[in-house]
Biopython code that builds the backbone (N, CA, C, O; Angstrom):
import numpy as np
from Bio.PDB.StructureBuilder import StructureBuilder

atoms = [
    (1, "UNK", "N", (110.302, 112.674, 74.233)),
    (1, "UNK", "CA", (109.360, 112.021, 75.118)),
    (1, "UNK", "C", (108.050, 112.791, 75.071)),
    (1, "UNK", "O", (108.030, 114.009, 74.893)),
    (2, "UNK", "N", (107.040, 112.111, 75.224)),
    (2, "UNK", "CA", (105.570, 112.881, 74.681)),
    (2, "UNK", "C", (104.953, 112.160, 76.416)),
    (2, "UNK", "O", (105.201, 111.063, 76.917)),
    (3, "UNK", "N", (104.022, 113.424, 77.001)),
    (3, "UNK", "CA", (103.485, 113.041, 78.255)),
    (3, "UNK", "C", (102.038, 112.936, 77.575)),
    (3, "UNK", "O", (101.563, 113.699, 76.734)),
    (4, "UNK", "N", (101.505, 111.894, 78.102)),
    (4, "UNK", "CA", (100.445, 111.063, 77.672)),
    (4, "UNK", "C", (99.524, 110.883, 78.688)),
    (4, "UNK", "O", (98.465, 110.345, 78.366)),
    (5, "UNK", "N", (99.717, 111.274, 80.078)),
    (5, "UNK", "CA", (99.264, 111.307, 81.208)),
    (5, "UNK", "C", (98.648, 110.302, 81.836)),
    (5, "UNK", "O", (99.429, 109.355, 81.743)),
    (6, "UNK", "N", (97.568, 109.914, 82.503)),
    (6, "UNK", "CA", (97.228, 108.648, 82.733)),
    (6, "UNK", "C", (97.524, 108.661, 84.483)),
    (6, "UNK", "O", (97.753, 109.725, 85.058)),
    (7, "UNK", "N", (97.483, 107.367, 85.204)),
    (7, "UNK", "CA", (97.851, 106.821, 86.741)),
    (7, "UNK", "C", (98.759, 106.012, 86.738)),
    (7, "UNK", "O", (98.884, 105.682, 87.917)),
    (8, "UNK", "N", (99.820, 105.230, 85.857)),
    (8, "UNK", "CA", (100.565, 104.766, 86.137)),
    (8, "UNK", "C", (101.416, 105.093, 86.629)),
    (8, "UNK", "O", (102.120, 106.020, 86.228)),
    (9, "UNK", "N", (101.715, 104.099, 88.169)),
    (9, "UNK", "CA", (103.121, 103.999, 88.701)),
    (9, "UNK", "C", (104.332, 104.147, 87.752)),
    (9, "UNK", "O", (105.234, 104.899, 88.120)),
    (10, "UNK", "N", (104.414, 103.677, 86.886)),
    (10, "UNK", "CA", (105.776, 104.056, 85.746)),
    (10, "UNK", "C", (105.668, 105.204, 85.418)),
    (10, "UNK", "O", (106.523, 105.374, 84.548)),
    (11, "UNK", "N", (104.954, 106.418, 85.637)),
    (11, "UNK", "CA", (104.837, 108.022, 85.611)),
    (11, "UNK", "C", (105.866, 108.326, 85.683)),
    (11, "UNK", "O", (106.468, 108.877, 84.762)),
    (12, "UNK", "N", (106.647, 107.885, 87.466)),
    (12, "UNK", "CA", (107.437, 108.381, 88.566)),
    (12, "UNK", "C", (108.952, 108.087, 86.924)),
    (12, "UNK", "O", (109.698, 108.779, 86.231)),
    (13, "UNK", "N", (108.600, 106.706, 87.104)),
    (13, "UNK", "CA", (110.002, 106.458, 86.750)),
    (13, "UNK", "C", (110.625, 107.012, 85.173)),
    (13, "UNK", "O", (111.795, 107.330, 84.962)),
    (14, "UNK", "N", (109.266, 107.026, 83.957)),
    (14, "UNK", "CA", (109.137, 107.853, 83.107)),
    (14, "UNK", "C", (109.681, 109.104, 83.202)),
    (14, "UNK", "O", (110.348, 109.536, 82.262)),
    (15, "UNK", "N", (109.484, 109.818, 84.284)),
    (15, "UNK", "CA", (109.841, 111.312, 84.498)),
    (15, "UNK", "C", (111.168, 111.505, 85.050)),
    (15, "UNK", "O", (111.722, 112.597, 85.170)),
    (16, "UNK", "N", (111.753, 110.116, 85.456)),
    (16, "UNK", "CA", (112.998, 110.445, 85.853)),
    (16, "UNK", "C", (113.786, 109.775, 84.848)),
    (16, "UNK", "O", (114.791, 109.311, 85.386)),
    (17, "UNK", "N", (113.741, 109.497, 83.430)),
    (17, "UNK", "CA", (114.209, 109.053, 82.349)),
    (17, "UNK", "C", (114.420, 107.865, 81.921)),
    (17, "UNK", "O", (114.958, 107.754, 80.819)),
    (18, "UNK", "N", (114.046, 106.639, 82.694)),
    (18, "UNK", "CA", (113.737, 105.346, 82.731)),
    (18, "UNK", "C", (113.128, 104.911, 81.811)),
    (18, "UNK", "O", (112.280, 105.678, 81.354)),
    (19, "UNK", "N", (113.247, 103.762, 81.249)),
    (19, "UNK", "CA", (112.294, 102.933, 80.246)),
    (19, "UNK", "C", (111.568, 102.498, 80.648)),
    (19, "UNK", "O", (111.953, 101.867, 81.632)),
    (20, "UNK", "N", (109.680, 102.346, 80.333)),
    (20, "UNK", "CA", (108.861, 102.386, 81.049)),
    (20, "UNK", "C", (108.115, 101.423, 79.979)),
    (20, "UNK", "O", (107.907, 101.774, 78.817)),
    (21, "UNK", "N", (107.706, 100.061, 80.558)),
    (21, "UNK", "CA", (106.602, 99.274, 79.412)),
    (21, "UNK", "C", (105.789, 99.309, 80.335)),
    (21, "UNK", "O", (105.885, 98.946, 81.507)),
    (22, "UNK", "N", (104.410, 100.075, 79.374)),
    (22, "UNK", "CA", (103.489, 100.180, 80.542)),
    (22, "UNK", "C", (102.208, 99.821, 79.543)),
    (22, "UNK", "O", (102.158, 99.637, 78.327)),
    (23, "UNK", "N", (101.312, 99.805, 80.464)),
    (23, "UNK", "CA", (99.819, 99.385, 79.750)),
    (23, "UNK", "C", (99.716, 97.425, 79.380)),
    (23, "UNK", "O", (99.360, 97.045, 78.264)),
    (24, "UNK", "N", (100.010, 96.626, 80.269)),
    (24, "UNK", "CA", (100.216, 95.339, 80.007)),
    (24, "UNK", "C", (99.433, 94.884, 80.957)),
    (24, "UNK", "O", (99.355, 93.667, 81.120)),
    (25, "UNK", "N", (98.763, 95.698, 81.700)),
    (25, "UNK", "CA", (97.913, 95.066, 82.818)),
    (25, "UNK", "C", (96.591, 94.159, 81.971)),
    (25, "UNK", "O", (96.442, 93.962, 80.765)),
    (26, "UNK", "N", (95.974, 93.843, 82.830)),
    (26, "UNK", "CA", (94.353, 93.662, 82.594)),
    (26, "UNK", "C", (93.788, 94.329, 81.831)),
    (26, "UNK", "O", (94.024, 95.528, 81.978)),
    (27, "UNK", "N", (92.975, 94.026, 80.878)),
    (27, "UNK", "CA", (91.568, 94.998, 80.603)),
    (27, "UNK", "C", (90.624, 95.376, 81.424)),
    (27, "UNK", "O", (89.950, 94.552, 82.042)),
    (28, "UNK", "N", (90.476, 96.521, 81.521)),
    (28, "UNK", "CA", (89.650, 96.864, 82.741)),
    (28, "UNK", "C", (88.719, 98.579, 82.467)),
    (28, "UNK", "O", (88.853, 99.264, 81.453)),
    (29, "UNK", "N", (87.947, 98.884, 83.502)),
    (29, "UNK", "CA", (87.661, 100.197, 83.384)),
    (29, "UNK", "C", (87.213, 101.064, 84.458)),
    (29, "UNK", "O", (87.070, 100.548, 85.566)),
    (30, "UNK", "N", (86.967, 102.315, 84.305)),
    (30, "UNK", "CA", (86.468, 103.525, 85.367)),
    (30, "UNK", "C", (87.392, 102.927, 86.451)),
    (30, "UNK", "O", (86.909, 102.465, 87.485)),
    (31, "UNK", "N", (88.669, 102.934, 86.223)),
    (31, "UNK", "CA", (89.751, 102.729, 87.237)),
    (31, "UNK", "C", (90.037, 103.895, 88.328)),
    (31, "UNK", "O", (90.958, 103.644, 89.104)),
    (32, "UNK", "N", (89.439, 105.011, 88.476)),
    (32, "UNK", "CA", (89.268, 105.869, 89.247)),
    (32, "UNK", "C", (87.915, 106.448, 90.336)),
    (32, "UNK", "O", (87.732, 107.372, 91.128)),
    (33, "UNK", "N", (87.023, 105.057, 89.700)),
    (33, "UNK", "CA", (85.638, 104.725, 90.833)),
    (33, "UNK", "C", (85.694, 103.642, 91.168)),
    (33, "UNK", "O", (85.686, 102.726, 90.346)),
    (34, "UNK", "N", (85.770, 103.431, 92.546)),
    (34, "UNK", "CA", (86.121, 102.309, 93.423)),
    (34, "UNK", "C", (84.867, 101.550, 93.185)),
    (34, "UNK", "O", (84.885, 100.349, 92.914)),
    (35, "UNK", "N", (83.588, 102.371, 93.305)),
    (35, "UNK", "CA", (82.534, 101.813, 93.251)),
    (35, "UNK", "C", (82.181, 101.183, 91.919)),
    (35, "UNK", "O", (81.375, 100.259, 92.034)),
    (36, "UNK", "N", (82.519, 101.409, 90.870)),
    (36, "UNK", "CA", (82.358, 101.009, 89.449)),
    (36, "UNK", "C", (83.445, 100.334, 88.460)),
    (36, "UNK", "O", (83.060, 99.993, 87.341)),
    (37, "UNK", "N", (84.809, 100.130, 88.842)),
    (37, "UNK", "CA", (85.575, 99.695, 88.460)),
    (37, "UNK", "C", (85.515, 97.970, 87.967)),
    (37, "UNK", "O", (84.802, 97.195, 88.605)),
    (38, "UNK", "N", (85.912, 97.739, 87.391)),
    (38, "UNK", "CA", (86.249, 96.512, 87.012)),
    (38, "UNK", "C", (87.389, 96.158, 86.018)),
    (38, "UNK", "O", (88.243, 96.909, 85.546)),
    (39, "UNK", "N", (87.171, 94.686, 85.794)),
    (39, "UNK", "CA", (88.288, 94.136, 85.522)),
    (39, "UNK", "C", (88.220, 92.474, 84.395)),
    (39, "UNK", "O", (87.585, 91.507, 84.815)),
    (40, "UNK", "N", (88.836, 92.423, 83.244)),
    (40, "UNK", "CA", (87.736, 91.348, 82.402)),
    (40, "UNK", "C", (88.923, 90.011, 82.876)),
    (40, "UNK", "O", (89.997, 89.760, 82.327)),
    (41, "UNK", "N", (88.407, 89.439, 83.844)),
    (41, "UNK", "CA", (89.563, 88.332, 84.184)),
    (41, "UNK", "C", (90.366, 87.419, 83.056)),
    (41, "UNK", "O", (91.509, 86.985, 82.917)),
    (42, "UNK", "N", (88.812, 87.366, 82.156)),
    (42, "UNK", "CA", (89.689, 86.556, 80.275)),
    (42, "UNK", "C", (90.589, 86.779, 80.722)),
    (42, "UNK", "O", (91.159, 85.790, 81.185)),
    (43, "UNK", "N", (91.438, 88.361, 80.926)),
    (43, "UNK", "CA", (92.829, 88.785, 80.437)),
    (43, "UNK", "C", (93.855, 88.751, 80.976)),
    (43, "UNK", "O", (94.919, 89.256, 80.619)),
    (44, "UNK", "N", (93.559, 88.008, 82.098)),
    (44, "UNK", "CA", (94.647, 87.689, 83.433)),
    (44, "UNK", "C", (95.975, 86.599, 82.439)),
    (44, "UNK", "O", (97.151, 86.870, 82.196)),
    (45, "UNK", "N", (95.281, 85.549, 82.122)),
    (45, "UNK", "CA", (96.359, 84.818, 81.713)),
    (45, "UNK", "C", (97.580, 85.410, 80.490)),
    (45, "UNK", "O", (98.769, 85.641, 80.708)),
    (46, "UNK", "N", (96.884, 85.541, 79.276)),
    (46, "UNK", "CA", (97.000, 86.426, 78.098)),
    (46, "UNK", "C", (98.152, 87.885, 78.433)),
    (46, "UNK", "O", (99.103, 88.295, 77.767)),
    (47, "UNK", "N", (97.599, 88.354, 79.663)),
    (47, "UNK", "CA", (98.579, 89.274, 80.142)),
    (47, "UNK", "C", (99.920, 88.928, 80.968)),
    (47, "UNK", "O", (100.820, 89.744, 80.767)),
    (48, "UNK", "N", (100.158, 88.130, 81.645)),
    (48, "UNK", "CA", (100.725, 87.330, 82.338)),
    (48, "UNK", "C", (101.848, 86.919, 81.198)),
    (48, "UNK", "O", (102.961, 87.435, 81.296)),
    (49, "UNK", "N", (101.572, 85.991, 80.111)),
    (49, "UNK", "CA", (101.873, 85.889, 79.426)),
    (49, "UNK", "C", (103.026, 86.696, 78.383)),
    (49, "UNK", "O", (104.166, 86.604, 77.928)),
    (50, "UNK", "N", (101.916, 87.462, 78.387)),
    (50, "UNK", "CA", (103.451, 89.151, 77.523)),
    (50, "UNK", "C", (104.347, 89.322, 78.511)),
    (50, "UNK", "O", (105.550, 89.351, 78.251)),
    (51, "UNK", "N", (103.916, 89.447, 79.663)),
    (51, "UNK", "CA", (105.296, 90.054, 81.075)),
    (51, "UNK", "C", (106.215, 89.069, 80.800)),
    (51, "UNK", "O", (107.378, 89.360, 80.522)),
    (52, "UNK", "N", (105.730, 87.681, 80.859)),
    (52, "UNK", "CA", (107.058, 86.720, 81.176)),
    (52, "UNK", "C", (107.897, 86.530, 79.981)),
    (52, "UNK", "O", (109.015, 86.046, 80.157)),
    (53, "UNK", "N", (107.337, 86.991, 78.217)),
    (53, "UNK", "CA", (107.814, 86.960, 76.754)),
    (53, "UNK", "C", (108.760, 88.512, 77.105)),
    (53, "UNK", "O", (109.885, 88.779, 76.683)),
    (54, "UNK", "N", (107.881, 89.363, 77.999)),
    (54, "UNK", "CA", (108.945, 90.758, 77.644)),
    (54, "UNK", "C", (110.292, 90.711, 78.489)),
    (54, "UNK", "O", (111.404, 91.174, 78.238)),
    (55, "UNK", "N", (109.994, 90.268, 79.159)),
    (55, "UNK", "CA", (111.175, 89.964, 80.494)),
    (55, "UNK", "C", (112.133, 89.021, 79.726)),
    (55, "UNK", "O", (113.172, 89.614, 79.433)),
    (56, "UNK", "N", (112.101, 87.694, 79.298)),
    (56, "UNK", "CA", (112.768, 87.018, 78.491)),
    (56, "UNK", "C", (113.106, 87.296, 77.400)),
    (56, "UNK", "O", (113.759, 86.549, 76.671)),
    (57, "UNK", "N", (112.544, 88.902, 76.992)),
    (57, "UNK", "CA", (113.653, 89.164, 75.463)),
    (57, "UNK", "C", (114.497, 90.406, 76.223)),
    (57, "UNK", "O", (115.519, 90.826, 75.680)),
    (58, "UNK", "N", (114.113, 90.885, 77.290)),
    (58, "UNK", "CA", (114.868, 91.913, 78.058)),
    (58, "UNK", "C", (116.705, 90.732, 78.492)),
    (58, "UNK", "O", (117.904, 90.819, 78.227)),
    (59, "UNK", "N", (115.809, 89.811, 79.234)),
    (59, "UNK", "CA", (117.587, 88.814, 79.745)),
    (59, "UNK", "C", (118.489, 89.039, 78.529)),
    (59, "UNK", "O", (119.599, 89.547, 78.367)),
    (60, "UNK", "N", (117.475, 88.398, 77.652)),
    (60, "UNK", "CA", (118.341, 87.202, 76.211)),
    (60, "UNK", "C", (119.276, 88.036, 75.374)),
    (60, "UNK", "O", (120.254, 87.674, 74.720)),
    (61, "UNK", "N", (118.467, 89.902, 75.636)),
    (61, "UNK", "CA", (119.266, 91.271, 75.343)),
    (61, "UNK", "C", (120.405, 91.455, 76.284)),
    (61, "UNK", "O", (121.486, 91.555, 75.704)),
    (62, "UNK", "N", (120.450, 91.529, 77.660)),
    (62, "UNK", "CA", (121.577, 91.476, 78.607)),
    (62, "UNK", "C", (122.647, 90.486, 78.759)),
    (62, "UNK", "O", (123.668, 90.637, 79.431)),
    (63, "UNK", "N", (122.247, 89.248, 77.929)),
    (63, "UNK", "CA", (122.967, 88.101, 77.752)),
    (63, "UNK", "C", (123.626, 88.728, 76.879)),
    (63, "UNK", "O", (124.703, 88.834, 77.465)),
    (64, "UNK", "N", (123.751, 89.191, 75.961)),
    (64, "UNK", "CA", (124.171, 89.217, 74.442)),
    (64, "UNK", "C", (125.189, 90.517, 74.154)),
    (64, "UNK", "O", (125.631, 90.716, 73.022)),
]
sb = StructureBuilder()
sb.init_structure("model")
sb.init_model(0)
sb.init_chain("A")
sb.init_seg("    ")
for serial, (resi, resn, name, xyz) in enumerate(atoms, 1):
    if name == "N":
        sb.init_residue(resn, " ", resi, " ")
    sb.init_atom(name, np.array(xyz, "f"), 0.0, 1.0, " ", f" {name:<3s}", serial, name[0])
structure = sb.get_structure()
């Protein structure tokens, strides 16, 4: 396991040996200035999208 550091909530669960798909959010940036942050909405759908393809090859694996 290689620490890569970052703010993700999946940190916690990473560190306690969990499988962690992370980085599927939004495109976005300066996520640590409230005042300057943003977010490119394009990517709302597009992202949305991978969660519900990763989740459905996660079942179709527990099915099997």
């Amino acid at each position: 396991m290689e620490d890569v550091g970052g703010a993700s909530d999946g940190n916690r669960f990473s560190g306690g040996g969990a499988a962690v798909a992370c980085a599927m959010g939004v495109i976005g940036g300066d996520l640590h200035n409230p005042e300057k942050e943003w977010s490119d909405l394009s990517t709302v759908k597009p992202r949305i999208e991978l969660g519900r393809k990763v989740l459905e090859l996660i079942a179709k694996n527990k099915a099997n």
